[in-house]
N, C-alpha and C positions, 0 to 999 in steps of 0.2 A: 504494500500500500504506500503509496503517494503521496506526503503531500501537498493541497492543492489549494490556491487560494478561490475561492467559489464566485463564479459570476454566471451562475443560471437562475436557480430558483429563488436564492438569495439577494438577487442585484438588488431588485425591487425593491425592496425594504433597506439596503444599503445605502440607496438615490435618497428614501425618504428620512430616513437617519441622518443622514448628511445635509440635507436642506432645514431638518430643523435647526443641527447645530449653528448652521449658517444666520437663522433669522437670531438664534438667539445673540451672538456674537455682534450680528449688526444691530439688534436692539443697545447691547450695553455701548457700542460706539457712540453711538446718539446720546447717550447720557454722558459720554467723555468729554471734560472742559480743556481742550488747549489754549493756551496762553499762544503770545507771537513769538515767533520766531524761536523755535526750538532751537538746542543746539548739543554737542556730542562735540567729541574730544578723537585725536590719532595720537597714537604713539606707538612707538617700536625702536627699532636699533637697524643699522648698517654695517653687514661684515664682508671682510674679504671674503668669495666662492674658494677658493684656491685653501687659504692655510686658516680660513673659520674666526681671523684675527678683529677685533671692533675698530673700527673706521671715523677717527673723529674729522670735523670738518667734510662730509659730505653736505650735499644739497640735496634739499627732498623738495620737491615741489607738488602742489596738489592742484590737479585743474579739475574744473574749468575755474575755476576760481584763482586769484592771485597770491594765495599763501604760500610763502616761501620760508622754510629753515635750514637748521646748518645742524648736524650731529655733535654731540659735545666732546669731551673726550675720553669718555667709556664709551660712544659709537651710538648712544641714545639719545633719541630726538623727541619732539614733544609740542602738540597741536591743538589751541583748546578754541570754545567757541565755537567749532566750524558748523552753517546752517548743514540741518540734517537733510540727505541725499547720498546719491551716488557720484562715486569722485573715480578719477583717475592720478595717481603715484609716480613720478618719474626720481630717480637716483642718481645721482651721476658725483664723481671725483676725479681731481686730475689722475690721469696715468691709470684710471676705470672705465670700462664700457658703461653705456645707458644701460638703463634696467626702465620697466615699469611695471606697475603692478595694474589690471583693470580691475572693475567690479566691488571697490572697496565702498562698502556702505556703511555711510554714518546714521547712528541711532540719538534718539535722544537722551542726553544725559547716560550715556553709555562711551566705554571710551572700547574705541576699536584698535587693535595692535596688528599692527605689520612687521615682521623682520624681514628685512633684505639680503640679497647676496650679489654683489655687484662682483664684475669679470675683469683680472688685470689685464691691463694691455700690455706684454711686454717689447713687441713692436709699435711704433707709432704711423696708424694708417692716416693718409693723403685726407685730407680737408671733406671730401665725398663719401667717408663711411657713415652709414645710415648713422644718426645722432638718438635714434631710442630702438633699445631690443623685447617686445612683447613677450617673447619664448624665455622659456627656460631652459634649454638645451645645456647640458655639461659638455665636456671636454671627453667625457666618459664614455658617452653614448651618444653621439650623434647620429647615426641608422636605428630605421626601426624601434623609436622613441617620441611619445606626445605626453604633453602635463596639461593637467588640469588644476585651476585654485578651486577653491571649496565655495564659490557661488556658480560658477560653472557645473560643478558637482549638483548642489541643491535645486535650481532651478529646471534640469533638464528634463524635455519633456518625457515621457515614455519611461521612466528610471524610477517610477514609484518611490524615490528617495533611496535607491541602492546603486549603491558604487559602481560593482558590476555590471549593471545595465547599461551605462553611458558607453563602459568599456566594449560594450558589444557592438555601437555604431561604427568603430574603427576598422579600417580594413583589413583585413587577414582573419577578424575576428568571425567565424561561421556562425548563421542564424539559425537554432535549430528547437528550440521552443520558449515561448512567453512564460512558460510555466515552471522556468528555471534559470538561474543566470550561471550556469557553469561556463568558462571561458575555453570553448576549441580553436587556440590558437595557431594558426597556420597548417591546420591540419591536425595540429596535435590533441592527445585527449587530457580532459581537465586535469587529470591523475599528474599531466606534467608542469603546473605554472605552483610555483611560488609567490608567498604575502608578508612583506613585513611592513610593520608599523614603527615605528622611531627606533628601526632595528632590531624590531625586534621579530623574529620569524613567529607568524602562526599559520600553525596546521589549515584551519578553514575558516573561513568570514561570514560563512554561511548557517541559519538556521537548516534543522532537519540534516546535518551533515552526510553529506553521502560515504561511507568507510570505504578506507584508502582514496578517495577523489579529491576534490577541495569544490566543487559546485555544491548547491543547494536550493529550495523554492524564492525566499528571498536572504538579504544579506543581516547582520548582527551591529552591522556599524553605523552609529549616529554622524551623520555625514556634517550637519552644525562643528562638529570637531573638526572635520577636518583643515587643513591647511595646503595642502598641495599632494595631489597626486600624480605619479610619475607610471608609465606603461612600455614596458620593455619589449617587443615582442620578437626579437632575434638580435642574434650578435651579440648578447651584454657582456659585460668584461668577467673577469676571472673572480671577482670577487662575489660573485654568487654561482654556487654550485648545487650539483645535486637535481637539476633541473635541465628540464630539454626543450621546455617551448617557450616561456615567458616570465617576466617578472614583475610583480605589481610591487608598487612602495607608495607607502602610505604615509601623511605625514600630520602627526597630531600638533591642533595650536595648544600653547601653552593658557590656563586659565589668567583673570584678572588677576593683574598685581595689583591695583589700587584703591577697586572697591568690589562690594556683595554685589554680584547678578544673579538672577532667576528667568525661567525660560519655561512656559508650559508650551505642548505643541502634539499636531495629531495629523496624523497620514494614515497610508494605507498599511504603511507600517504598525502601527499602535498606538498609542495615545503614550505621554509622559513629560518630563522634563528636568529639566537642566540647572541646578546648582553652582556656582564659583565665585573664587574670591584669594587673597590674597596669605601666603604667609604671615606668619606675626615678626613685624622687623620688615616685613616686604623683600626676606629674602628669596623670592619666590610664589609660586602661584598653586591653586588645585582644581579640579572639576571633576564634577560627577554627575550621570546621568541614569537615569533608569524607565523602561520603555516595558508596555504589556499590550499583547495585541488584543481586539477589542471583536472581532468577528464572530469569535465559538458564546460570546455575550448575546449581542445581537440573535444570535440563531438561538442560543438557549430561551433569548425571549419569544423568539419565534415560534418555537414548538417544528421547528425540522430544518432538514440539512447538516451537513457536516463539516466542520470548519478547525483546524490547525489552531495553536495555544502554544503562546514563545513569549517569551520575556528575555530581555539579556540587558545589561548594567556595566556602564563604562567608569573608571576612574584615572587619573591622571595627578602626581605631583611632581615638579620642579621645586629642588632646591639649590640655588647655589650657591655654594661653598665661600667660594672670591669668585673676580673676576677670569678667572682662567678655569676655574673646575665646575662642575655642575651635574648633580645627580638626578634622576628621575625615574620615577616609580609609576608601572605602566598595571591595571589589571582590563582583561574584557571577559565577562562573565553570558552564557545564553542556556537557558533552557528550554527546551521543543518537545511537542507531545501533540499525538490526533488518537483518537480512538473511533472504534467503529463498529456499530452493534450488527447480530445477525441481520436483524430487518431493515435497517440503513445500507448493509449490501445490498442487499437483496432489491431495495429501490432503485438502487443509485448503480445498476449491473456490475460490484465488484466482485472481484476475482476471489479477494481476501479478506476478513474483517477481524479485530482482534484491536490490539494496543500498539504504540510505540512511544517511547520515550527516550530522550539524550541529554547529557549536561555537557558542558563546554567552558573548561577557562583554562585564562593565561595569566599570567601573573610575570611580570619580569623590571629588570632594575637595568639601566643603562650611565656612564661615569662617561662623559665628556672631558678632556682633558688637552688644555691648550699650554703645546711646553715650552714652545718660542715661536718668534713669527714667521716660522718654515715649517714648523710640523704640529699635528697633531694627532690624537686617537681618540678611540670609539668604542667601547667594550661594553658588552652587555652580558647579562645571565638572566635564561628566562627558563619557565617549566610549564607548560601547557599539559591537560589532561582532557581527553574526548570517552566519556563514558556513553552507551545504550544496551537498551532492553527492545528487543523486538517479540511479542507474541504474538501469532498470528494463524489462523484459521481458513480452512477450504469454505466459501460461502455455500455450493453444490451442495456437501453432508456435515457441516459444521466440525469434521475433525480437524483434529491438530496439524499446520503442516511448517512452522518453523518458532520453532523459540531461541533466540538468540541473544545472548549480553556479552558485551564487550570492553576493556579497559582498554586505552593509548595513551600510554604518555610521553614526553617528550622534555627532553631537560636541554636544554642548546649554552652552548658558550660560544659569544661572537668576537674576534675582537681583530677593529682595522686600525693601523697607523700608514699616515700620510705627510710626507718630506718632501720639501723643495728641495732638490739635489740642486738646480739655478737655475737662472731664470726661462733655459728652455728645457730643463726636464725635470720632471716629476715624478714619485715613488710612491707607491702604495704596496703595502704586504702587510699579512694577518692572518687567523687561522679561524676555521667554525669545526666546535666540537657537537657531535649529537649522540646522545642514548635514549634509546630508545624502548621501554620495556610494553610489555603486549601480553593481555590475557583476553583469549575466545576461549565463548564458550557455546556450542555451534549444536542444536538438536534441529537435526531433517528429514522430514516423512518421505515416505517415499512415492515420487512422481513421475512423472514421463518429460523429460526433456522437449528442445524446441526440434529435436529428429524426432521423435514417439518412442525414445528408448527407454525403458523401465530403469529407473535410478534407485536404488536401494536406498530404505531408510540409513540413518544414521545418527554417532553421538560426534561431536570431536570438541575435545578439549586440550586445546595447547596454550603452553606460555612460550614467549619470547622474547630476545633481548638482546639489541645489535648497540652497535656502535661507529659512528659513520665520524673520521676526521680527516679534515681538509683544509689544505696549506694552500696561500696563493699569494703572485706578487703581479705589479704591474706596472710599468712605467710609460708614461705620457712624455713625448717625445717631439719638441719643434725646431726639424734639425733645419729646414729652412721658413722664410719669411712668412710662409702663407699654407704649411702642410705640417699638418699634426698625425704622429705616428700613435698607438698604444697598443704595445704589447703587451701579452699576460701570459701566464702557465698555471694552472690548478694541479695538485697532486692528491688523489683523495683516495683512501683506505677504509672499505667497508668490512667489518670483522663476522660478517655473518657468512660470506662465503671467501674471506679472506684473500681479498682479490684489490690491486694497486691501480690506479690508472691516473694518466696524467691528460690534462686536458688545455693543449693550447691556443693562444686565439690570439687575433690579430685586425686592426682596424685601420684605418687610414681616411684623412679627409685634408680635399684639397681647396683651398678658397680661392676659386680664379677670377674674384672681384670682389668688390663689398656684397652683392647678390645675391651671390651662384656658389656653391661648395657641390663637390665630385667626394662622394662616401662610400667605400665599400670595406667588407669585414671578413674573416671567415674565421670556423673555429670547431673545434670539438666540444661535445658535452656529452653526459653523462648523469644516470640517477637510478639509486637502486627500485627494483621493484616494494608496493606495498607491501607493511607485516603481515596484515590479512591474507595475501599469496603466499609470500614466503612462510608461513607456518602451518603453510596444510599440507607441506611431505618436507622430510630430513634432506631428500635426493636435493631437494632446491638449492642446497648451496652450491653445485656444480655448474649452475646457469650465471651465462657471465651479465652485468650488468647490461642495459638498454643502452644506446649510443645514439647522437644526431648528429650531424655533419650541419651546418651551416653555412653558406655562400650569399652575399649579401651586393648590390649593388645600387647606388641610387644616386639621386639629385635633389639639392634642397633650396629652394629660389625665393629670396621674400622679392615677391610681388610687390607690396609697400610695407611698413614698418610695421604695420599691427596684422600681413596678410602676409602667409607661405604657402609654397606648393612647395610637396612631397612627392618626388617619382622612384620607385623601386622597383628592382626585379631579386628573386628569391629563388632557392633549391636550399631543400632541406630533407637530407637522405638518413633515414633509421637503418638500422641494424641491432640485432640479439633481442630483437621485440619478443615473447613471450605470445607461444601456440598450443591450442589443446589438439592432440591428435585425434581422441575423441570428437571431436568438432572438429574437422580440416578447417571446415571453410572462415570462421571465426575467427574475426580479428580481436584478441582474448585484450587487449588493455583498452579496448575503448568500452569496455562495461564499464567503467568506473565512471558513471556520467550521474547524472539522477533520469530517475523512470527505469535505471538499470541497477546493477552491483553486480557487484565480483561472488560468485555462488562458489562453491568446494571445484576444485580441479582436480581428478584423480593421478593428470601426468601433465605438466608443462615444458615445453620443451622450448627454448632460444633462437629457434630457426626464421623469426619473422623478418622481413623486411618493409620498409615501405619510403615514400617519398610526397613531398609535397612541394611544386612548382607554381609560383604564381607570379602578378604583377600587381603594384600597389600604386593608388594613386591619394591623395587627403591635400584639400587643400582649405586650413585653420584661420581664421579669423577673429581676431579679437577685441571684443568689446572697446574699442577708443574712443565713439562717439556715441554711436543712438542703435548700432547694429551688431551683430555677431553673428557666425554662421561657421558650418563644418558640413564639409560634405569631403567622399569617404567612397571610392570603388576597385573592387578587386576580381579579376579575372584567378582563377589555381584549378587545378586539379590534385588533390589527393588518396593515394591508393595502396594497396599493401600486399603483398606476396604470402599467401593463405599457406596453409601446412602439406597441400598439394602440389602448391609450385606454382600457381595459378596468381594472375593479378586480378584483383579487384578494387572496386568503390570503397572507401572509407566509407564510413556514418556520416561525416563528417563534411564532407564534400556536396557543398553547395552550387561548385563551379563559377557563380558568379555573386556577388553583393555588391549594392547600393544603399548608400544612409544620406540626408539630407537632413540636415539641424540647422534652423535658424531663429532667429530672435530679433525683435525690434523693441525698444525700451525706449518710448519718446521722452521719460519723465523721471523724477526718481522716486516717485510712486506707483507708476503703471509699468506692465512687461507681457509681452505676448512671442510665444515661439510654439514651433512644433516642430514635428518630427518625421520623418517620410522614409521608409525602410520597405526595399526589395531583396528577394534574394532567393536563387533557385532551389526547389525543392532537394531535399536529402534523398539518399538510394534508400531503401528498404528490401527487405526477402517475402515476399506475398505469402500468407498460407495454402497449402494444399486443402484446399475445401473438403475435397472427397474423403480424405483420411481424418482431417481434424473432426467431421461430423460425425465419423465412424466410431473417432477414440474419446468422442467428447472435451477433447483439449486443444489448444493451437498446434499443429504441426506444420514447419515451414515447406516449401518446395525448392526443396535443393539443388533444382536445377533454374533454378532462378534469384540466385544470391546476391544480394544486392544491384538487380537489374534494372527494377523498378522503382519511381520516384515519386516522392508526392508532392501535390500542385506545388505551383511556384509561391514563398508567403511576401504578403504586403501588409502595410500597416499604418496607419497614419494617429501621430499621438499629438494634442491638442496641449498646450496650458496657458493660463492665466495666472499673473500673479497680481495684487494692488496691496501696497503696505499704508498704513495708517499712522502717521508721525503725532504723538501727543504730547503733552509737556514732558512729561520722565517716564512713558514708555513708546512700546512701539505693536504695532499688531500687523501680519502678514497674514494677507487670504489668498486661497490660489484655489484653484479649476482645474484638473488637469483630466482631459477625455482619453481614455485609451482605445485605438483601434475605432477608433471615430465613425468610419465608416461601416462598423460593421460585419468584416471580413471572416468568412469561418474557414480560417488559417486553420491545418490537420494538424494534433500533435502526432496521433498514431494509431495505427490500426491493433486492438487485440481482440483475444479470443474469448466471448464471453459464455462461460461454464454453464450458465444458468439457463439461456436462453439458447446454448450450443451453436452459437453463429457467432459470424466478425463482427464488431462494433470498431464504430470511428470517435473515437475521443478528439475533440479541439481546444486549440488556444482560447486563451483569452477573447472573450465577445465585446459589445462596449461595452464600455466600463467608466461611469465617472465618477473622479474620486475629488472630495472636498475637502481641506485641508486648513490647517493656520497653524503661525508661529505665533506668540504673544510672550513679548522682552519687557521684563519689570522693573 
């Protein structure tokens, strides 16, 4: 069982729940007295990007208005008064690039923080280099890399307020259901992207976590925290390992240092709110937040339907020490649970009904540490743990057919230093340690497989307990005026099948004007399989690790200073994929998605290969004046060599995608954008009708594996935002329509037990969702 956020029987009552809160919300507006001219406060700090150093005597300038300051000399600046709106941030110092920040909105009587990171120049370009940089780009990753700030994040359409979602607009990213945001990046299955947070790696961001994957229904992170988000999706440098298709970094703001705020707010996420405030001595800041979703409510009141029950709870401290050191203490907490009675199967054609439940936390401490102004380091220690209970029932005879609970946990030591060796090269080296210990405990009825082959019950109970460590170093390299070299090597040692490998990479960007930069990368990687596999046979430790080869080529042109275009081309080749010989034709690591899982393998064997070729194009625009927009298309093919020798279709392979994101904000209280997503249908394996009505269960037609496709999906997602500026608060309403039109997008065809015929499950329907924030 699945779960699923409900938009059939339930919308109804959801539309009208949502318009009362709405009236009531604009009643108590109408009672709000504002005074003139509200006003709200900026501050922040100014560091070197390169060695993290504070910057005194920078210029910060805030338009459209004429406020102009200087950094002092701890690198902190400080803006009061300013009428409440939306502003734009530019930075600049001698012998530093432009920076700007867009989207920074002032509240009333609220003070907003920005840190910066401005870029040194070590050559001095001619009079015609662009004078403001919109992007974030590092030195690090300049291929196959886009950032988003956290109002970008918040406001976008179609994202229900989850991270992941946005990330799916981006090219390379495959479309393949509304009813989850796992990330198939360039072909790869979710099972391969990594997430860290201010360093700190976690397991999954997702509610209902799928075991061994990282997708889920929707995400656990209050995106209001966020502060910039970074998306890696090939090439990244040495310093993240263990991974084969992509890297998310997430980046949390630090709470108020000067006074108490409060935040209630309600999406389709949950209802909750927001807490923060200041150290004592103001040596630092904290926040905390806690969210419960509000749906399995509504229907309880309802008297039917069946709805999903998740709560998770963020907190966050900064202290620092002095000026050069600074601690912070990271936890995210989520629990998930759906239940589902015989006769709610039995309405709603499920397969299965029964219970599920999961807890999920991290907990981790990160020490920033600046030693002089050429180096510093980054060290973290964190311990995540993913616990569930699955029990679960055949709806057909109400027996038993899987009880499952599980522990993962996850203990990581991260730690990077970074040295100016001079002023054109630069060092990074560090090491990430992980233990990883793992109890299943696994009871399976016995069923007929998706061949119609009789699968024996069974118990399996194992523990397990690896340990993954990985060295790497890197140096960034401008051995002439306008081409930056970075070289890296990772060396990583997994003790479970005691097996070494090294992994190098290589990057190069050339700047043949202030313009135009020529980027191309390539490189090895490497990542063990989940514990969940590896601990259903001892033989596992003789399978060598999964491998991807990357090749990267591209162009990156800003068009004007707040506008780039992105051109890429891609080949990215697997090898030692993991095949059930039992199942030839199964591509066995893309079950790790949601709507699927990794079931018991009686023999896995190494032998897979696969590839994925494509062409990327995204060209990003940035809020500077009254508009923004992203649009996003990707021609690939990806496909994998079955344990017969055969090539076929990925899951995954969508062949083409289209995203279209815009936005017009004439005011800094009004905003309107949406969202417009194509993208070809996924392969699928059809059932054999005649045998599956025979045997009463699905059985596929093997002679048709992934041959067939289902319709092409489109989408179009609406929002409205209007914020309410009052003496000392502030209130944000928003609109956001999903699938506007109405489209019944297929998620997928199964076999339904009850009724012994195919049923077609779909995406998300419309769906409107009403929303606010309210700042006290």
């Amino acid at each position: 069982m699945v779960a699923r956020i409900p938009n059939h029987r339930s919308a109804h009552s959801l539309r009208v729940f949502f318009m009362i809160i709405v009236s009531i919300i604009f009643s108590s507006q109408r009672n709000a007295t504002a005074g003139d001219g509200p006003t709200g406060s900026i501050c922040g700090s100014v560091a070197n990007m390169g060695s993290k150093e504070s910057l005194s005597g920078a210029t910060v300038v805030i338009r459209p208005s004429t406020m102009i300051t200087t950094t002092d000399s701890t690198g902190h600046f400080s803006l009061r008064d300013i009428p409440v709106g939306s502003y734009t941030i530019s930075f600049h110092r001698i012998g530093f690039e432009y920076a700007v920040r867009t989207d920074v909105v002032v509240r009333p009587g609220r003070i907003t923080t920005i840190n910066a990171e401005i870029r040194e120049k070590p050559i001095q370009w001619d009079e015609t280099v662009v004078q403001a940089d919109y992007f974030s780009n590092t030195e690090a990753m300049p291929v196959s890399f886009v950032s988003f700030n956290s109002e970008e994040i918040r406001r976008a359409p179609g994202s229900a307020g989850d991270v992941s979602r946005i990330l799916m607009a981006l090219p390379g990213t495959a479309q393949v259901s509304d009813d989850a945001n796992d990330l198939m990046v360039r072909g790869g299955s979710p099972v391969e992207n990594g997430f860290f947070i201010d360093d700190i790696q976690i397991p999954n961001i997702n509610h209902f976590p799928v075991q061994g994957g990282t997708g889920g229904p929707i995400g656990i992170i209050n995106v209001d925290f966020l502060e910039d988000v970074s998306f890696s999706t090939g090439g990244f440098p040495a310093s993240y390992g263990n991974r084969l298709s992509s890297i998310v970094d997430l980046k949390f703001r630090d709470g108020n240092r000067e006074a108490f705020d409060v935040q209630l707010d309600m999406g389709l996420g949950g209802f909750g709110g927001v807490i923060e405030g200041p150290l004592p001595g103001k040596k630092g800041s904290w926040f905390f937040s806690a969210r419960r979703s509000y749906l399995d409510l509504l229907i309880d009141a309802i008297g039917t339907g069946v709805a999903p029950r998740y709560g998770d709870a963020h907190a966050k401290i900064t202290f620092e020490i002095d000026e050069r050191h600074s601690i912070t203490l990271l936890d995210l907490f989520a629990t998930s649970s759906i239940g589902m009675t015989h006769q709610e199967a039995l309405e709603n054609h499920e397969e299965y009904f029964g219970n599920y439940n999961s807890y999920q936390n991290t907990a981790g401490l990160t020490w920033r540490a600046l030693w002089s102004e050429k180096g510093y380091s980054i060290t973290s220690l964190s311990y995540s743990l993913s616990t569930s209970r699955n029990h679960m029932h055949n709806t057909s005879d109400e027996t038993d057919f899987i009880d499952n609970s599980d522990y993962l946990g996850f203990v990581n030591v991260r730690n990077q230093n970074f040295y100016e060796i001079n002023p054109t090269m630069k060092c990074e080296a560090g090491f990430d340690i992980e233990y990883n210990p793992t109890e299943y405990d696994y009871v399976l009825a016995e069923y007929n497989d998706r061949l119609g082959n009789a699968i024996s019950a069974e118990h399996i109970v194992r523990n397990l307990s690896t340990i993954h460590i990985g060295v790497f170093v890197n140096i960034i390299w401008n051995p002439l005026e306008r081409l930056t070299v970075m070289a890296g090597l990772r060396r990583d040692h997994f003790s479970f099948n005691d097996r070494t490998s090294y992994s190098p990479r290589l990057l190069l960007s050339y700047r043949l004007n202030e313009r135009l930069s020529l980027n191309a990368s390539a490189g090895l990687f490497t990542q063990h399989l989940p514990s969940v596999l590896l601990m259903q046979n001892g033989a596992y430790k003789n399978l060598h690790d999964p491998e991807a080869i990357h090749y990267v080529v591209g162009l990156d042109y800003r068009l004007t200073s707040d506008t780039k275009l992105t051109f890429e081309m891609y080949d990215k080749e697997y090898s030692y994929l993991p095949l059930d010989p039992s199942d030839p034709a199964l591509s066995l690591i893309d079950d790790g998605r949601s709507g699927s899982h990794f079931r018991n393998y009686f023999l896995i064997v190494d032998e897979g290969k696969a590839y994925t070729r494509g062409l990327e194009l995204l060209v990003q625009k940035k809020l500077a004046k009254d508009f923004y927009g992203l649009v996003s298309a990707s021609l690939f093919r990806s496909r994998y060599r079955d344990y017969s020798g055969l090539w076929r279709d990925r899951v995954y392979d969508n062949r083409y995608l289209f995203s279209a994101i815009g936005g017009y904000k004439p005011s800094g209280t009004w905003e309107f954008s949406l969202r417009w997503t194509i993208a070809g249908g996924v392969p699928y394996t059809p059932f054999d009708i005649g045998q599956s009505t025979s045997a009463h269960t699905g059985i596929i037609d093997t002679n048709r594996i992934n041959t067939v496709r289902y319709p092409d999906y489109h989408s179009l997602n609406i929002r409205v935002d209007k914020r309410f500026f009052f003496q000392r608060s502030c209130l944000t309403l928003y609109l956001s329509i999903l699938n506007a039109y109405g489209r019944e997008n297929i998620e997928h065809y199964s076999w339904d037990k009850v009724e012994n015929q195919q049923k077609t499950s779909h995406q998300w329907g419309f769906l409107p969702i009403v929303g606010f924030e309210y700042e006290l």
